[in-house]
N, C-alpha and C positions, 0 to 999 in steps of 0.2 A: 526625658528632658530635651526640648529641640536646644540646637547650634547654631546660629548665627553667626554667618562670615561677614566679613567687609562689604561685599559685595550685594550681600540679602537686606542688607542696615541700608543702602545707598538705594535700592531698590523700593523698600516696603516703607519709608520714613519720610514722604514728602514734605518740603517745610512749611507751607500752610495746616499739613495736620499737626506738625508736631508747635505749632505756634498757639495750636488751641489745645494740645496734649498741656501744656505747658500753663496755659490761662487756666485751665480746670484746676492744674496741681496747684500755683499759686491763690487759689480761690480757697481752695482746701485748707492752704496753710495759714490762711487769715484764721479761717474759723477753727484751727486746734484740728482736722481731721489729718491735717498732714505731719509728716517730720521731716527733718533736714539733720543726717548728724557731720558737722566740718571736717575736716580732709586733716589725719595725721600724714607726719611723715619717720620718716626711720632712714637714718644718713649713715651709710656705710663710707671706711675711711677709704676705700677702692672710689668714692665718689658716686657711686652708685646710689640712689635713693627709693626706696619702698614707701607709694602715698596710696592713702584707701580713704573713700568718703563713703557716705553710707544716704539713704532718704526713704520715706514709706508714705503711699498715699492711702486712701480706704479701701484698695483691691490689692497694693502689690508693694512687698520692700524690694530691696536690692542693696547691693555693693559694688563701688567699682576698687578694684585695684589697679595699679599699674606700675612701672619701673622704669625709669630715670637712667640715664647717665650723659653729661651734656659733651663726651665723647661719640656716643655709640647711639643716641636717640631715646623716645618711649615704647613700652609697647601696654598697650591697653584691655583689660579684660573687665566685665561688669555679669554680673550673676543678678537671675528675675528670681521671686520668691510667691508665692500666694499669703497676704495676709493671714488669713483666715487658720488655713490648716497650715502653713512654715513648710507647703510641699515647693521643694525646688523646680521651676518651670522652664528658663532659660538660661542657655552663656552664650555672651557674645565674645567679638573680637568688636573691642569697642573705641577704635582711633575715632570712626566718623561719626560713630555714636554720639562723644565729646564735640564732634566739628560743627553737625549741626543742631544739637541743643544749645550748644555755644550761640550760634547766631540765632535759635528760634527766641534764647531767652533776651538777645537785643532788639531782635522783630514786637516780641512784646512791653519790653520797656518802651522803644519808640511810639506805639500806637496808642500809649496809654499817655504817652507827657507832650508827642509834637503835633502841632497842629493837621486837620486835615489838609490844608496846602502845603506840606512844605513837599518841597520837591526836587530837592537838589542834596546830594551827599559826595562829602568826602571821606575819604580811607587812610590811614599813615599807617603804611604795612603793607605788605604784598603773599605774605607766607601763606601758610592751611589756612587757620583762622579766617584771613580775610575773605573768601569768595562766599562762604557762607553768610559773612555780614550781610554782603551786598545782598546777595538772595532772598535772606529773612526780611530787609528792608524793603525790599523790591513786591514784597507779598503781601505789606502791610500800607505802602502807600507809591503813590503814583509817581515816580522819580523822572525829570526832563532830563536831570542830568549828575552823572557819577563821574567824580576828581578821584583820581588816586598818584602816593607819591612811595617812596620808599629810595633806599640810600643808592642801590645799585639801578643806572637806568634802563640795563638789557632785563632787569625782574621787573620791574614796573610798566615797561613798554608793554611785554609778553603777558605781562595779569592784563593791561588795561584793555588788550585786544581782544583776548578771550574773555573777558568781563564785560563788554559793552561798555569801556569807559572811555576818560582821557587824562591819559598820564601827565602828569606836572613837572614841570622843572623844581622845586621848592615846593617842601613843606606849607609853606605860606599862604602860595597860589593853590593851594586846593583846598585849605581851610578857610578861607576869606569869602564871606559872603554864605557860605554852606548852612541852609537849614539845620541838616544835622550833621555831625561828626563822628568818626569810629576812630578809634586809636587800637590798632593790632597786631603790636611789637613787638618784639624782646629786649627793649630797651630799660636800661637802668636809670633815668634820668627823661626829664619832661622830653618827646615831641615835636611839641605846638607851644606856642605862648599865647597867654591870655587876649593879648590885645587886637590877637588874630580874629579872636572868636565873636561873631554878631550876637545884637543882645537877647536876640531869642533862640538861641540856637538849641540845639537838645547836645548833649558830647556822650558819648557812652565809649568809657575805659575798657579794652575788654582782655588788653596783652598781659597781664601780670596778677598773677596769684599771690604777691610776693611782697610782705611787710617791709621789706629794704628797697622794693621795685615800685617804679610811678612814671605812668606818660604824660600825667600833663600835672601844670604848675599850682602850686600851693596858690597862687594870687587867683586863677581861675575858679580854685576848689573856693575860694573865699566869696569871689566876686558875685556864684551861684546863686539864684533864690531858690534852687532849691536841689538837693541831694540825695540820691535812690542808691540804695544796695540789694543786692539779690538777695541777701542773708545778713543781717545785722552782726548778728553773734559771728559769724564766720569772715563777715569785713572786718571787724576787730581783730581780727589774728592775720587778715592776709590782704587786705586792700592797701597796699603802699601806697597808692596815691590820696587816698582818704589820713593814714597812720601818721603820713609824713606831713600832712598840711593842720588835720584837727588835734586840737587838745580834748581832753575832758569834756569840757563844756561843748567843744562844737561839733563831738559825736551827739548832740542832744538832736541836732540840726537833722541828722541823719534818716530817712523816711525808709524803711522795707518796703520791695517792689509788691510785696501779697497786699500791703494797707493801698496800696493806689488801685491795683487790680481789680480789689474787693470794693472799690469806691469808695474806701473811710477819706480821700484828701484828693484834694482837686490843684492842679497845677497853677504856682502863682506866675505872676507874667514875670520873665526876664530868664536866663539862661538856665536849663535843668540839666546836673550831671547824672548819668549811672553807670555806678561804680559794678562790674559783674569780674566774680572769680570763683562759678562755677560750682554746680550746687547737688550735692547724691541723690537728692529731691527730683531734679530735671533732667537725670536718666532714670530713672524710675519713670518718670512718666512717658519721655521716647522711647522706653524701651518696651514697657507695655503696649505704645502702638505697633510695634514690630510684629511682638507677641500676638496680639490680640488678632493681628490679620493674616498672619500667617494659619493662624488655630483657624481661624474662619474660614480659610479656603481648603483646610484638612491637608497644610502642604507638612509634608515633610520634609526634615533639611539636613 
């Protein structure tokens, strides 16, 4: 069974592959070849929390687990399997693993709902998370220009330098006028407000896994024509900013990112949310790119 370090994932996982790693899998999961199973958790009274997600395409399952404590940080582990025969193939160390399926699976929402001009992005975040947005964004369309803002300004200066961006004074000034929007916080509570936002703009939620957590506002989530989640069933349990804006009826509203990939629905005109909170599905498929090229070069690790 090879090993995968931090270091072999950041290496062998470029994000344009894993962008179309990613578009295969969701292709898969339109037509029933894939699975997705959602993220339990297990809450120790130490605060500690045990989460595992699980996903399988037609060549490979997987699991990731990881450990929680919002003293002490994550740490991240994901196991490759072979369909076929249930032989175990890889483990990784899977922090960046997470980092950039996280942003490959906002690279592919964007290319599938915003226009080929749009050309401009903002960021509200500065953390892990974000530099990967921008990357994934950046491989799927032609960007003049990247806003970024975040609470403290010596983190936002320091991202927007190394990002190729321009830092903002207010949340505001970097959402206003913005093609598309990333929201990638740890924030309990909207972001942005709605009236920031242009009327075609794309927004992709990406900071919160979290039924009681949401970056941006129920009037936005409303005002949408139209609403993407990476996982239906698994937004139900963990999309706060969908949980805490729709009722019953207006999860009806709700589109999976595999039915637009697969072409079943075509973007209507005026502002498209997607809502992502990260899928066992979309390591499974970056982690098979790992796999797969590494196996191909006969490297061992």
């Amino acid at each position: 069974m090879l090993q995968f370090a931090e270091a072999d994932v950041r290496r062998l996982l470029p994000m344009r592959e894993c962008i179309g790693a990613l578009r295969s899998a969701f292709g898969e999961y339109a037509t029933g070849q894939a699975l997705n199973q959602a993220r339990r958790r297990l809450y120790l009274d130490t605060g500690s929390v045990l989460h595992a997600l699980a996903g399988a395409n037609s060549k490979y399952f997987g699991t990731k687990i990881y450990s929680s404590h919002p003293k002490y940080g994550a740490y991240f582990f994901f196991l490759l399997f072979d369909a076929a025969t249930a032989k175990p193939l890889a483990q990784f160390e899977a922090n960046c693993l997470g980092q950039i399926r996280t942003g490959a699976a906002t690279g592919l929402a964007v290319d599938v709902l915003a226009g080929r001009d749009a050309d401009s992005l903002a960021v509200i975040g500065t953390g892990f998370q974000a530099r990967s947005q921008i990357d994934a964004i950046r491989a799927v369309r032609n960007l003049k220009e990247v806003r970024v803002w975040s609470r403290q300004p010596e983190n936002r200066a320091a991202f927007a330098a190394a990002a190729g961006a321009r830092a903002c004074e207010t949340a505001e000034e970097a959402v206003r006028d913005a093609a598309i929007i990333v929201t990638a916080t740890w924030a309990k509570s909207p972001v942005i407000e709605a009236d920031w936002v242009r009327s075609d703009a794309v927004v992709c939620a990406v900071g919160s896994n979290d039924s009681r957590r949401r970056e941006i506002p129920s009037d936005l989530v409303m005002r949408a024509s139209l609403l993407v989640a990476d996982d239906l069933d698994q937004a139900r349990m963990e999309a706060g900013d969908y949980c805490l804006a729709l009722d019953e009826k207006g999860w009806e509203r709700v589109t999976p990112l595999a039915k637009l990939v697969a072409g079943g629905i075509s973007r209507p005109p005026g502002i498209a949310v997607f809502k992502s909170v990260g899928l066992g599905l979309e390591d499974v498929a970056a982690a098979a790119v790992v796999f797969e090229k590494a196996s191909q070069s006969g490297q061992t690790l």
